[in-house]
C-alpha positions, 0 to 999 in steps of 0.5 A: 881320837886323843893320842895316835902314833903313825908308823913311829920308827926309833933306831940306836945307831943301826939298831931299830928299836921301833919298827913302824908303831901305830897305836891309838888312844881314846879320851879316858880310855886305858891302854895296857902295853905288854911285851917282854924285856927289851921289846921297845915299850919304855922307848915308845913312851919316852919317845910320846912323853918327847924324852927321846927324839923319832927317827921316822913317823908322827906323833899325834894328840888330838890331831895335831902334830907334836913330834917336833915339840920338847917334853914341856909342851906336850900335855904328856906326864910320864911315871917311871918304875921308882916313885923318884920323889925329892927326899928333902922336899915334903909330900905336899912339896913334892907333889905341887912342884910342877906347879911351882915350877910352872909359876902357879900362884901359892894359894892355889897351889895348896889348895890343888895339893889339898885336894890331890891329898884326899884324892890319893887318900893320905889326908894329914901327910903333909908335911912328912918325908917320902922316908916315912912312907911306904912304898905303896904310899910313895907310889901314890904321891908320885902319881897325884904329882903327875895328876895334878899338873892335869895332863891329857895323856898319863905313860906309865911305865911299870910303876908297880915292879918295885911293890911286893905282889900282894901290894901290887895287886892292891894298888893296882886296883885302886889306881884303875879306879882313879883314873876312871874317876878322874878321867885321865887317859893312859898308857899302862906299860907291864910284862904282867898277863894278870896286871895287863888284863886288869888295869886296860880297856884295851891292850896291844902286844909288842915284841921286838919293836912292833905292835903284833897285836891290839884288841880288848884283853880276852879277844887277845887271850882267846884269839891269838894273831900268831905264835909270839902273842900266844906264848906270850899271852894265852894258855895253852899249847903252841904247836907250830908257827900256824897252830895252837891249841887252848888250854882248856881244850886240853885234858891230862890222862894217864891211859890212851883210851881217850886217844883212839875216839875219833876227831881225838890228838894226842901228845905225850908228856913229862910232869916237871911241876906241880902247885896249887893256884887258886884252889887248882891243883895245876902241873907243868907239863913238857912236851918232847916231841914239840920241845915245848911246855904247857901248865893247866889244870889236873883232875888228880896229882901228878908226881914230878917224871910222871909220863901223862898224855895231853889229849885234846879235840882236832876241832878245838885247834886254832889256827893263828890268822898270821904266822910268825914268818909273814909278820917278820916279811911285812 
């Protein structure tokens, strides 16, 4: 095992920002982090990069215990959400500048940034400035900055929020893809489902300072631990603290003919919003009598106020393996 918190704890003041975090991290492996704002994620990195000092629990790499250790000895690079480049410094400067400070001999320092040059693939932006390039490309020199240093583990924190959506979805990809090339293990922090789902092998959900949740990206999706991780991450119909149902058990009628079948359920609702999504007609639909909401797929178009019936089998009903309740308790 390359990297493991043991029942990690940060508090601010009074203030438990990390209860207990355990997670595990495998060489090469991709570990998506995913929470809502304020759930802890950029604490938990900064405390593994040992920018922020633990008040309880161990942090382990390779085994061996560097919770005591400062930032600069542990094999730890941590990208923020702004590439953070130097504006007077160059792209080859400011990429071997770790190198630099480390006391890397000059030749091979270039040759290092050379290499990381093609790597990311902007050969012949040597000597420009992180003004003249995009923000797709200063993400780009930011991470070859922290690869070159070669670290064990890379903590990314949100390094797309600043891109535009289609660019995101681009540079995401190819980042994936480098460090599957190169090897490099990494925690992937989002508040991003489809990000989430796309850039780890793995995936843990946090909220409120705890990790409610770890598995493969569609034993999440599909098999909620319980009501947050679901509202969070699945698709579908939470309702209440021991019951979902899947999104696509869910059919929309406008007629109760459905509903008088046998091992049939149904909830009225009110169309809010209607889009187009992949070449779905979609529609969000509010459910007054659970005071939720549900967005999926429709059959027909739907005009916003139109009243329609969620319809769906009791056998497809899944029952969360832990309520919220005995998660706040533990």
């Amino acid at each position: 095992m390359l990297l493991q918190t043991v029942n990690l704890i940060k508090k601010f003041d009074h203030r438990v920002v990390l209860g207990r975090v355990n997670i595990n991290l495998w060489d090469g492996e991709i570990l998506s982090l995913i929470g809502p704002s304020g759930s802890g994620k950029t604490t938990l990195l900064k405390c593994i990069a040992g920018l922020e000092p633990v008040s309880g629990g161990n942090i382990l790499v390779r085994e061996k215990d560097v919770t005591g250790q400062k930032a600069n000895q542990r094999p730890v690079v941590m990208m923020f959400q702004q590439p953070l480049l130097f504006p007077h410094l160059t792209v080859m400067e400011n990429i071997i500048y770790g190198l630099k400070i480390r006391g890397t001999e000059k030749k091979t320092m270039m040759a290092a940034g050379e290499e990381m040059l093609q790597k990311i693939e902007l050969p012949g932006y040597t000597r420009r400035y992180p003004f003249e390039l995009s923000g797709g490309q200063q993400q780009r020199v930011a991470l070859a900055r922290a690869l070159i240093m070669k670290p064990q583990i890379l903590l990314l924190d949100e390094p797309f929020a600043s891109l535009d959506p289609e660019l995101r979805s681009s540079i995401r990809n190819w980042v994936r893809r480098l460090l599957k090339r190169e090897e490099v293990a990494a925690i992937f922090v989002t508040h991003d489902r489809e990000e989430a789902m796309i850039m780890g092998d793995r995936l843990a959900v946090m909220i409120r300072g705890r990790i409610l949740q770890e598995g493969s990206p569609f034993e999440v999706y599909k098999k909620p631990a319980n009501r947050d991780v679901a509202e969070l991450f699945s698709d579908g119909l939470v309702l209440d603290d021991r019951r979902f149902v899947p999104v696509d058990a869910i059919t929309v009628s406008d007629s109760e003919q459905q509903v008088n079948k046998d091992g049939f359920l149904a909830f009225k609702g009110r169309v809010a919003a209607n889009w187009i999504k992949a070449g779905h007609h979609m529609i969000r639909v509010e459910v007054p009598e659970l005071g939720r909401e549900v967005s999926l797929p429709a059959s027909k178009t739907y005009s916003v106020a139109e009243e329609v019936l969620l319809v769906f089998p009791r056998d497809r009903v899944y029952i969360f393996p832990q309520n919220n309740l005995e998660m706040e308790m533990e």
